[in-house]
N, C-alpha and C positions, 0 to 999 in steps of 0.2 A: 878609261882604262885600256890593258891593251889587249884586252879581248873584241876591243874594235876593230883591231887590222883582222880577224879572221872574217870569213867571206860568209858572214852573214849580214840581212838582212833584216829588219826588226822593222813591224809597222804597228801604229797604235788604233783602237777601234774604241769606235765612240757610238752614243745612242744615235746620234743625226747620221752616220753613216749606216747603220744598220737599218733606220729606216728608207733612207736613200734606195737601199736594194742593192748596197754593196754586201760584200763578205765580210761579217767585221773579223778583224785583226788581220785579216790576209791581203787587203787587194791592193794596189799600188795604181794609179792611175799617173803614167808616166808626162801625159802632156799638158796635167794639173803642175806637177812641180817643172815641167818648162819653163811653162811659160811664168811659173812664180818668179824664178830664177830671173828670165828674161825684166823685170819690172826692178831691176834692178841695175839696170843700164849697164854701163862696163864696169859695176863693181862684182867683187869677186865673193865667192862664199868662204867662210874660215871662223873655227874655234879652237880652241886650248883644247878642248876635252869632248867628244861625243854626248858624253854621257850628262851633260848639263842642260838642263831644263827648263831654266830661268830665261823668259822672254818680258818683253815691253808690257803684257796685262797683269801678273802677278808674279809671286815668285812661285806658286805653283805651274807654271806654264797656262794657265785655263785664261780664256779669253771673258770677259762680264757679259758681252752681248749673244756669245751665240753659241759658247760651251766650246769653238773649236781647241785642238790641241795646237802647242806651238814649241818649237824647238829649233837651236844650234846644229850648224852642221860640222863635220870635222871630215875631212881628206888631206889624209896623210901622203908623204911625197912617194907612198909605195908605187907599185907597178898597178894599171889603168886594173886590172883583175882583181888587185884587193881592195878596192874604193868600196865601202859601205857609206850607208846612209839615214838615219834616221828623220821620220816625217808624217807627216800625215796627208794624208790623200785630198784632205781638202783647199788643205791655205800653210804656208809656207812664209813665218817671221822669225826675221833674221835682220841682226844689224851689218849693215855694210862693214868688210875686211879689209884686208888689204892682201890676202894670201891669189898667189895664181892658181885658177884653178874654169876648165872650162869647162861651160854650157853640158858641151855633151858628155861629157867625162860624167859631171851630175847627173844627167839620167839615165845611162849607162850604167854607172853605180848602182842604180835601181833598179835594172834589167837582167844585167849579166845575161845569161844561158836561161834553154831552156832546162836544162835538168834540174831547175830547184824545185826538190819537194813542195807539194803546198802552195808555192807562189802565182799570185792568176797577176796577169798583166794583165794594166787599162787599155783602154779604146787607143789611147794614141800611143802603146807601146809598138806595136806590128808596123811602125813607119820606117821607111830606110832609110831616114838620114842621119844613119849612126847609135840609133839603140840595138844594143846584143839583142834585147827581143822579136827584130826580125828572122834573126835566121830560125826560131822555134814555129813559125807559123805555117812553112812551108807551103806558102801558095794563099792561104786561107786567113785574114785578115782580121777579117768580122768573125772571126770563128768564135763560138763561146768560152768564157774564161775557164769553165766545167771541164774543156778539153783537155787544159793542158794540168788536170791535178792528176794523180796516180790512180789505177781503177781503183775500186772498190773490192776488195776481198769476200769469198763465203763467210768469213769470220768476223766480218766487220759489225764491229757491236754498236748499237743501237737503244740500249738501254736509255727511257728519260728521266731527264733531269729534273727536280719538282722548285719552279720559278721562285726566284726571293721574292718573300712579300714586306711589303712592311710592318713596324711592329703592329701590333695592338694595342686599343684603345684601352683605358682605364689603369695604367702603368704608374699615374700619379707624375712628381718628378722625371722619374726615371725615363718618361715616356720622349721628353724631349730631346737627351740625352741619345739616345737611341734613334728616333728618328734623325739626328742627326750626323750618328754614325751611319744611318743605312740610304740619307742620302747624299752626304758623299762619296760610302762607297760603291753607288751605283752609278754616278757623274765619272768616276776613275773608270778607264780604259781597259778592259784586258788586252796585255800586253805579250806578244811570244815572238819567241825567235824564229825565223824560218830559215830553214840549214838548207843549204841546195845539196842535192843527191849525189854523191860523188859516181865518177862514173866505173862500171863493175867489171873483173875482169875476168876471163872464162873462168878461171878456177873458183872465184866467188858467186857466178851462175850457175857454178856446180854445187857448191852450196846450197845455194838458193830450193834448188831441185831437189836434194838431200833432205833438206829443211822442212818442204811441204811434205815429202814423204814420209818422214817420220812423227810430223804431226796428226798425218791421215792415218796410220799406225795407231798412235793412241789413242783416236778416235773411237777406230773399231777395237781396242780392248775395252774400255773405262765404261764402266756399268753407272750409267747416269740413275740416281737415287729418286723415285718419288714417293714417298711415305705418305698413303691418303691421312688427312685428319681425322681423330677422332670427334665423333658428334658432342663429347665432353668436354671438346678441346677449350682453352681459355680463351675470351675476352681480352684481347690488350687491355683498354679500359681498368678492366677488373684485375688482372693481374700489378697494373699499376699500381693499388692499395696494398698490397704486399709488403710484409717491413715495417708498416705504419705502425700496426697493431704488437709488437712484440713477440704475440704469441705462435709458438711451431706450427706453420700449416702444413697437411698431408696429403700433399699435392704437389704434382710435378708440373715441369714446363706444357706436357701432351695432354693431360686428364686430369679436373679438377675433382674427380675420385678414380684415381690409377689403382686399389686395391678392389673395386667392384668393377670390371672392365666385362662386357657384356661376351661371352664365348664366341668363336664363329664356331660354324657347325662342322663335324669330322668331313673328312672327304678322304674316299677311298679310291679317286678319279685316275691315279696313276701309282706306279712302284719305281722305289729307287734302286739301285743295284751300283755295288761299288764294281771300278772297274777301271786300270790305269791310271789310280791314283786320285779319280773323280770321280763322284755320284752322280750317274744317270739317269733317267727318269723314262722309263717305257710305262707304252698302258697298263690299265690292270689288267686280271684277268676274272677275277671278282665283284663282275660289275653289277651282277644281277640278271635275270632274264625280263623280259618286256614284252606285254601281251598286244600292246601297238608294237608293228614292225617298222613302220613308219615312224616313229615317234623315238623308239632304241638305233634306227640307223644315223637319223640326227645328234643324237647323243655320242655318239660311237664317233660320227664325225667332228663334233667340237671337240672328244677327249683328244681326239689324234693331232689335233691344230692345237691343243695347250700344251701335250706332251712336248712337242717339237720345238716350241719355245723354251723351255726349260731346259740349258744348254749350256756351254762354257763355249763361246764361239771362238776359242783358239784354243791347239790343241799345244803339250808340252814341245813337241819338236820344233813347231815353227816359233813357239816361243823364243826357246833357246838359239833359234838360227837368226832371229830379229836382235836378240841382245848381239851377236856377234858384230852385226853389221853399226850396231849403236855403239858396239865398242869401238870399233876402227875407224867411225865418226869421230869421238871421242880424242883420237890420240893425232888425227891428222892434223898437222900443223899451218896448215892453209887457214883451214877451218876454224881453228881456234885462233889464228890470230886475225882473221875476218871478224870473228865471232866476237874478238876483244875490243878491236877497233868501234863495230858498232854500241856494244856495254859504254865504253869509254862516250860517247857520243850521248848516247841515252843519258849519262851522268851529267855531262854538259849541259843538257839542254835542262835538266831540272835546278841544277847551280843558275842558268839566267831565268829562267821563270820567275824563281826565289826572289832575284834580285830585281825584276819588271813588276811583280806583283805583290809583294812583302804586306805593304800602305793598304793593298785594296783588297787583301787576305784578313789581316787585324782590323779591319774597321766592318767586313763581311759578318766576322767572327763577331766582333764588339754589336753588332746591331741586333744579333740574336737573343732576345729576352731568355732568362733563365739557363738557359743549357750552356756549361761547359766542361770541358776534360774533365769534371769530379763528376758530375751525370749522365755523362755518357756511358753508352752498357759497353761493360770489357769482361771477355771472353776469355777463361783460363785456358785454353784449347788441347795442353798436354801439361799433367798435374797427377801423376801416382797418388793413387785411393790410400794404402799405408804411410804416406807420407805428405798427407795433407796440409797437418797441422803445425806449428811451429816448436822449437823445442822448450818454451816457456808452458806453454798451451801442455801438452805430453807430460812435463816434469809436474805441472799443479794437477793433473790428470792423477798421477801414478802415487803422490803422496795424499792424494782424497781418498785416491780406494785401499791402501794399507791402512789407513785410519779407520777406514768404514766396514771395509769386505777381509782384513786380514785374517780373520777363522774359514774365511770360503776357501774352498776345495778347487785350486785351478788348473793341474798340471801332473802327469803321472812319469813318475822318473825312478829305474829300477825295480817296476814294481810297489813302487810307491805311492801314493797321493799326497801330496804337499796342497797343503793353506798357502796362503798368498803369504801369510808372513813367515811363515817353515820356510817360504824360497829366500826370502829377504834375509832369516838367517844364516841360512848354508852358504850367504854370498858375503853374508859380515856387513850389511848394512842395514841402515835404520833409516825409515822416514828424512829425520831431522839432517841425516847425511846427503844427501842426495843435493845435486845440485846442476848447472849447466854444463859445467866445467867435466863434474863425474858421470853424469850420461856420455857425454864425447863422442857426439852424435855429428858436430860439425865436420864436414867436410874437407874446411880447410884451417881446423886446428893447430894442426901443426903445418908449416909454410911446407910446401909439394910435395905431401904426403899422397894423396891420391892423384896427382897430376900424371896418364898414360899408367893408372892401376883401378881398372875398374873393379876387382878385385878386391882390394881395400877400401873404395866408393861403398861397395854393395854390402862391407861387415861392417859399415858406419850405421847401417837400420837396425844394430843391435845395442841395446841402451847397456848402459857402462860395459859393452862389449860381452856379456852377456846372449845370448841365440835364446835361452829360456825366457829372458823378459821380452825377447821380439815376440816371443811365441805366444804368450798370454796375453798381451796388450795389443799385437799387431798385425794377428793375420784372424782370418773369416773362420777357419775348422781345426778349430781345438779341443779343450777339454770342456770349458765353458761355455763351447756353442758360437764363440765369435762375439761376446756380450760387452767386452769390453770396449772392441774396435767398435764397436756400433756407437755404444755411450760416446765415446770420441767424436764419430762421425755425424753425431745431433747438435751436439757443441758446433763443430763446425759448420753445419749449416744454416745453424742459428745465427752465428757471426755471418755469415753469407748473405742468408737475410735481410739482419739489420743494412747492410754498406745499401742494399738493394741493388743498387747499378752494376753490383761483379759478377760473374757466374762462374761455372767451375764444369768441365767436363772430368770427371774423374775415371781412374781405369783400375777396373780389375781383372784378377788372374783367371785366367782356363790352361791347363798346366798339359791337359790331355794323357793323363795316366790313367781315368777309366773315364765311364760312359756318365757316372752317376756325379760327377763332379759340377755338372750344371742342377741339377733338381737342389744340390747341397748349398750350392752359391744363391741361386734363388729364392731357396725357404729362408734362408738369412736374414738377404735384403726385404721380403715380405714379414717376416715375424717383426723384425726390429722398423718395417714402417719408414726405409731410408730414401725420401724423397721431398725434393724442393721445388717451389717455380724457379729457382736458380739453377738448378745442377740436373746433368745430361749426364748418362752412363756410357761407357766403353768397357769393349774386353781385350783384354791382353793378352798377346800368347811370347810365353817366355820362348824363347827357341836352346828347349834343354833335352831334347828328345834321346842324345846319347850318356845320359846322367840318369832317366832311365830304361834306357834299354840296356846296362851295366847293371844295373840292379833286377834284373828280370821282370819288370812291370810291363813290356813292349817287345813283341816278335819283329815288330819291323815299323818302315815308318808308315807305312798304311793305317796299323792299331792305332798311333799319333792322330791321323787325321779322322779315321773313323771316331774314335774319342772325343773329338770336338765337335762335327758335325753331324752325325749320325743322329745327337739328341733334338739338334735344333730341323732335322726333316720332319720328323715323328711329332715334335710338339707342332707345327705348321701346317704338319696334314690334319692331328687330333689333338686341338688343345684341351679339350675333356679331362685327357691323362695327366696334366701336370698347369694347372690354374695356377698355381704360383709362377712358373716359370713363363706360360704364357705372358702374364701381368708384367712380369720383369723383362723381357725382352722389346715390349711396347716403349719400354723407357731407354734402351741402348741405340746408341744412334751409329755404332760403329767399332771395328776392328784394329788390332794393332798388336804389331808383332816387336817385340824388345828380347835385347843382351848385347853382350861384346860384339862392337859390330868389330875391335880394332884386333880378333884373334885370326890371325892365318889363315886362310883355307884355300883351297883349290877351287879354280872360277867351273860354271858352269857349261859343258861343248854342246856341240848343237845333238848327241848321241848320248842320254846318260840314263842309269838303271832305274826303274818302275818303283812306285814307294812299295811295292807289293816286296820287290826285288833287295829293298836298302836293308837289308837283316843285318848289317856291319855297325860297329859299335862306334863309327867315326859319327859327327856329327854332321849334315848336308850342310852346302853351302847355302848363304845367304840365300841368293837367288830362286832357289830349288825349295826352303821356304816359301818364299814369296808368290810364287806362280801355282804351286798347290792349295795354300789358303786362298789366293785368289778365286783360282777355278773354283773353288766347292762353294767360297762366300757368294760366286757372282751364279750360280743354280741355287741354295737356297734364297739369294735375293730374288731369282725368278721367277721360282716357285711360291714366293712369300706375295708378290708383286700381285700375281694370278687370283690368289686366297684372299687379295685387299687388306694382306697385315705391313707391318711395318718393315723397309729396309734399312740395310747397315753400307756406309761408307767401309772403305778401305783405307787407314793413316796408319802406316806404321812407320817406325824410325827408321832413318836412312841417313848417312852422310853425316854423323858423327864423329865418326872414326871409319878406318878400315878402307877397303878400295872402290875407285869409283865407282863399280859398274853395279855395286848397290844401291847407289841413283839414276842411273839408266835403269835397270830393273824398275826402281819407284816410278819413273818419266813415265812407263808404257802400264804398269798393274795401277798404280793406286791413285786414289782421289786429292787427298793432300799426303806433307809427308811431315815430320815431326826432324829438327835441326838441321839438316841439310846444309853445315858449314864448310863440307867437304868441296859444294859447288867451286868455291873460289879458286876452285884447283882447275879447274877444268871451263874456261871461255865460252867451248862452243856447249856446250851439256847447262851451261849458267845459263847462253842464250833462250836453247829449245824451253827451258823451265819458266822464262820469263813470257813469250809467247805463247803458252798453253797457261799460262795466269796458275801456274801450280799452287795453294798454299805451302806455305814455310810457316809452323811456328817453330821457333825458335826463342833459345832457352839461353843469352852471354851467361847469366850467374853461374847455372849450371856448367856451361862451357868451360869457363873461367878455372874450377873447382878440376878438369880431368883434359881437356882435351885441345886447348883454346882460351890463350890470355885472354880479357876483358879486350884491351886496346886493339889487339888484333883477330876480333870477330868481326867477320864480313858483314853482319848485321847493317850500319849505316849506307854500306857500300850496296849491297840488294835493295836496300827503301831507295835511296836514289835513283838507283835504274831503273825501278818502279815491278820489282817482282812484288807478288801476295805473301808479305810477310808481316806475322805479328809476334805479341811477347806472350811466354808463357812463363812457366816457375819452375815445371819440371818435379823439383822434389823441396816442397819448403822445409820438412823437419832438415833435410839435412845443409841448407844453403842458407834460407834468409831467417831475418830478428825478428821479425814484426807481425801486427796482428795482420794484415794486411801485405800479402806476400806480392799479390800480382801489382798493386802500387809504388810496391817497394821496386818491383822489377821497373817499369815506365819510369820511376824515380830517377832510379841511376841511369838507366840508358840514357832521359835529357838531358842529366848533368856533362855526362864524358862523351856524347855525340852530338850534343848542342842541340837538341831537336825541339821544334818550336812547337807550341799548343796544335798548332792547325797540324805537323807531323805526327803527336800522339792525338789526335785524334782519327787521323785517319788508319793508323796500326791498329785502333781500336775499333775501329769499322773494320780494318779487313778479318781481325778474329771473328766478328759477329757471323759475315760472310760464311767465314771457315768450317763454323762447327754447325752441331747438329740440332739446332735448336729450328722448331715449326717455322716453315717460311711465313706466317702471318707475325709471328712476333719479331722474326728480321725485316718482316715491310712494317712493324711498328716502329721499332729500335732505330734506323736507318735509313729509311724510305725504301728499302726495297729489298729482295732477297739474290738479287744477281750482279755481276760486280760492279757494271757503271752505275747502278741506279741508286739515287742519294735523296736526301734530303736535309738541307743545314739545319733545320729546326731541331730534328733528332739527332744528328749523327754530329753535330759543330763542328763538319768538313766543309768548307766554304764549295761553292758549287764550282768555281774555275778550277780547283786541284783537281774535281773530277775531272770535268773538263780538256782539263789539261792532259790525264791521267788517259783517256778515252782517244783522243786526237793522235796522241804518241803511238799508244800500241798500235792504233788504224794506221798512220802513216807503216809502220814495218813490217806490219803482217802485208799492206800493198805493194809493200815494195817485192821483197819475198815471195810472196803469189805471183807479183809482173812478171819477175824473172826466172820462175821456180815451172809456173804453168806457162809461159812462154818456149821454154827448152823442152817443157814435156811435150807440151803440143808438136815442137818442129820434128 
């Protein structure tokens, strides 16, 4: 093909060289293919095509006696600089040509420069007569091949790989079948491209420099999560029979009894005080007097060493003054067209892997008893709690309870109380009426009707348009206490269940109109018993603060933020006070902020008013959310961390709609982010996201439906360049058909981006990654809970995508550190 004239290099590795004490896939011993060359007398090297395989032992290229590889060579009449080569390092067959073509030109070809990434030259490449390889040695001959790969970065991940084994015994048939997929695909090569480094020019070492510093940036923002386990925590094992039985268990992914959760005891060790828009945390002054002096100054001095950790270690100004400098990252065009160039590169190099290692991916895959794409655990990772369910599911929902509950009392209007069937009256319909078609709950009903109208997106949650049947049916505090969403919400975890292999992060609402809106959301979820080993809670914060502070429920936006968090200091310090809520919050693994990302606003300057201060009925920008739920999330994670209770990630939406620098904002505050299709817009902001491994779930159906054709979601285009992105569903009543919404998502994506089992299965690895489920059941699920670490038995990732996946990042984040901590140092 004619991706042969580009100036790579491609080397194949085999078990005998890896025992050898080579490098497999990387090393090239220049005066093995010499002298191959040489035993060829004055005939010349030449083939039709590189890429053919077929030599004198079979038509797979493999040798009978010794396993070596064997291949064709092809040199084309280009310039001596684009001569590539394919070979293997040990033995070199080849039929006599007739093409001209010299000696050194061939091992040249396999030399080139020193600048190729990755490439170690052999023993007899540092010779001079005539391999590019001398001039990279600079005096030092014998120097080790170690020398000449890029350093090693602080970042350089290290996660292990857990070895293929072969199958197991007692498989019956199938046993052989198998063993003989896994050993051939252990005799095939892994096979990779090595791209030589091009070489950088100051504006791209300014980059470079730019680059580390704003990864060292989000370093020191990003509140790394460690949630101790509870001592009731499950058994993998045990969780495995899950599903089997049919019957609803009351039990979560964290406690196999999450409603009896043992109290910690109050603690009155410190006081919070609002103050610039964040909760503080100074000692008490309530401590008690102590008859040991000795014994209270020890005490006095641990209070002051835990107070002082409970912190927001960045304050709003330098916030604000950090986004500025992201922004004008951002818009530079050096930068992003540096920043494209390497994307575009990153995407190459997964296009030839693909096609080096396809054969020895499907037969990895094929060798794995049991486990594939339908058993692998997949992760809903963003999935609205009201809009769980599909609109079949909903419609048999709402004509069981007019049949059953139409004399209950569910709704007061004018001073009214209506029966469930009084409303069905007053709206003129009947049971037997009802239908898909008359709820018109779809999204995309009528062809771009909500395409850039979130607006009309958001009056689709109202069944045959109707706000009173949302009301009864679909939100937590009503007239009926929320009884019906609940019944809804058994049904669906029961369908959860049975799949066993799906899970579901679901999110609900904290609106922040008072203080008591979490004890009311808690007693809820604890009455009605709403908990799975499938399904992980989230809370959502609508960003509606000036919807009510128009309505007089809020002086400013401090009330906002005190309203949400003031309850979760209090139950942290005393869970005594409110054991429901305690109990519920053991099961939330995380935050998230939603609305119109795509309305107007005015960006955030490095100078802007105190939430004490925002008494104006405008609504704040994006950002100005985002950095105040941060700060107070990352002190009660602090403080929660101290108490040994559970912490919350930060995921909220970003890059949906609206302007970029509500993804710079995301880059530097939050853990993962939810759609971020906005990326494609912005190269360099794509790069930084792909080298801090940011999660992306992302939602095409949904996209599809408002903001984002199906065909032109970046989706494919981030999995290839190998960003953390997985599928979600976002909202199934309003998008998909089926009982089974997140399959239905994986569905279509393979179909219109071609994507192979071994690619949904790794999308499905990386939601596991993502969400908030106990890292012992992502080292069940997966092998491991951090992002290299794998294992194909569980996760049906063959172990070279990691591999592969692992090696890439390490080469760019080296490259990037060489020339980033290079400038910084001079």
């Amino acid at each position: 093909g004619g991706f042969w004239t580009w100036r790579w290099l491609i080397s194949a590795m085999s078990d005998s060289d890896a025992k050898n004490g080579s490098d497999a896939g990387r090393s090239i011993d220049i005066s093995n293919i010499r002298s191959a060359v040489k035993n060829f007398g004055e005939e010349r090297l030449s083939s039709s095509s590189l890429g053919k395989f077929l030599s004198e032992s079979n038509e797979d290229g493999w040798s009978d006696n010794d396993g070596g590889y064997s291949s064709e060579e092809d040199f084309s009449s280009s310039p001596r600089s684009h001569k590539a080569a394919y070979a293997s390092p040990r033995r070199l067959n080849t039929r006599p040509s007739t093409a001209d073509i010299d000696i050194e030109v061939a091992a040249e070809a396999l030399a080139v420069k020193q600048g190729m990434a990755g490439l170690k030259l052999g023993p007899g490449s540092a010779s001079s007569d005539g391999a590019a390889g001398s001039k990279s040695s600079e005096g030092d001959k014998d120097s080790e091949v170690s020398d000449l790969l890029p350093p090693v970065s602080p970042t350089t991940h290290k996660a292990p790989l857990n070895p293929s084994r072969p199958p197991p015994a007692g498989l019956g048939g199938a046993r052989k079948t198998l063993a003989t997929a896994y050993k051939v695909s252990e005799s095939l090569p892994y096979k990779r491209a090595i791209i030589p480094e091009p070489s950088l020019s100051q504006q791209d070492e300014m980059l470079c420099k730019a680059v580390v510093r704003l990864l060292e940036k989000r370093n020191k923002y990003i509140y790394k999560v460690r949630t101790p386990e509870l001592e009731m925590a499950w058994d993998p094992e045990e969780l495995e029979k899950c599903g089997k039985s049919g019957d609803y268990l009351e039990a979560s992914p964290f406690s196999s009894n999450p409603f009896d959760l043992e109290l910690k005891a109050d603690s009155n060790s410190m006081e919070f005080k609002f103050d610039r828009g964040v909760f503080r945390a100074q000692p008490s002054c309530g401590n008690g007097a102590s008859n040991n002096s000795e014994h209270q100054a020890d005490q006095e001095s641990k209070h002051e060493e835990d107070w002082r950790t409970v912190g927001v270690p960045i304050e709003a100004t330098e916030f604000f003054t950090d986004m500025q400098e992201l922004c004008n990252f951002m818009v530079n065009a050096a930068y992003n067209s540096f920043a494209y160039r390497r994307l575009k590169l990153l995407q190459e190099k997964f296009s030839l892997y693909q096609m080096l290692n396809a054969e020895k991916e499907f037969l990895a895959m094929k060798a794995v008893s049991h486990r594939d794409f339908y058993n692998v655990r997949k992760i809903d990772n963003h999935v609205h709690h009201s809009a769980c369910m599909n609109q079949k599911h909903l419609l048999r929902f709402i004509k069981k309870r007019v049949r059953e509950d139409g004399n209950c009392q569910v709704i007061e209007r004018d001073g009214k109380i209506l029966t469930l069937k009084e409303v069905f009256d007053t709206l003129g319909l009947s049971p037997y009426d009802l239908s898909i078609d008359m709820l018109d709950m779809h999204a995309h009903n009528k062809k771009n009707t909500t395409f850039y109208r979130f607006d009309k997106f958001n009056q689709k949650f109202n069944p045959t348009g109707e706000a009173r049947l949302r009301e009864i049916f679909l939100k937590t505090d009503n007239f009926v206490g929320g009884r019906y969403l609940a019944m809804l919400t058994k049904e669906v975890l029961e369908d959860l269940s049975s799949t066993k292999y799906q899970m579901a992060e679901y999110r609900l609402s904290i609106y922040g109109k008072s203080r008591n809106e979490w004890s009311k959301l808690a007693a809820w979820w604890y009455k009605h018993k709403l908990v799975s080993p499938n399904v992980a809670w989230l809370v959502q914060i609508p960003r509606l603060y000036s919807v009510y502070k128009k309505s007089g429920m809020l002086n400013n936006f401090a009330d906002f933020l005190q309203n949400i968090f003031a309850p979760l200091i209090e139950i942290s310090q005393n869970p005594s006070k409110d054991p429901k809520l305690y109990a519920f919050l053991e099961n939330v693994v995380g935050f998230d902020i939603v609305d119109d990302e795509s309305i107007h606003e005015r960006r955030v300057q490095k100078k802007m008013p105190l939430p004490e201060e925002w008494d104006f009925e405008a609504n704040p920008a994006y950002n100005y959310y985002l950095y105040y739920i941060y700060a107070n999330l990352y002190v009660v994670n602090s403080f929660r961390k101290l108490r040994g209770l559970s912490q919350f990630t930060f995921r909220p939406h970003a890059g949906e709609a609206g302007d970029l620098d509500h993804l710079a904002g995301a880059f530097l505050l939050a853990n993962s982010i939810n759609h971020g299709i906005n990326l494609k817009k912005s190269p360099s902001l794509q790069y930084l996201y792909y080298l801090a491994q940011i999660g992306l779930a992302m939602s095409p159906l949904s996209n599809n439906c408002l903001f984002c054709g199906y065909s032109k979601n970046p989706f494919p285009d981030f999995f290839e360049r190998g960003l953390n992105v997985a599928l979600s569903t976002d909202d199934p009543l309003l998008i998909h058909m089926t009982k089974e919404p997140l399959v239905e998502e994986y569905s279509i994506a393979m179909q219109v981006y071609k994507l192979s089992t071994a690619d949904l299965s790794e999308i499905a690895r990386h939601s596991v990654l993502q969400s908030g489920f106990p890292r012992h059941l992502k080292t069940h699920w997966v092998g491991g809970s951090e992002m290299f670490e794998n294992d194909p038995y569980q996760s049906n990732v063959p172990n070279i995508r990691i591999q592969f996946r692992r090696e890439t990042l390490d080469e760019e984040l080296a490259m990037i550190h060489r020339h980033g901590k290079t400038q910084t140092n001079e």
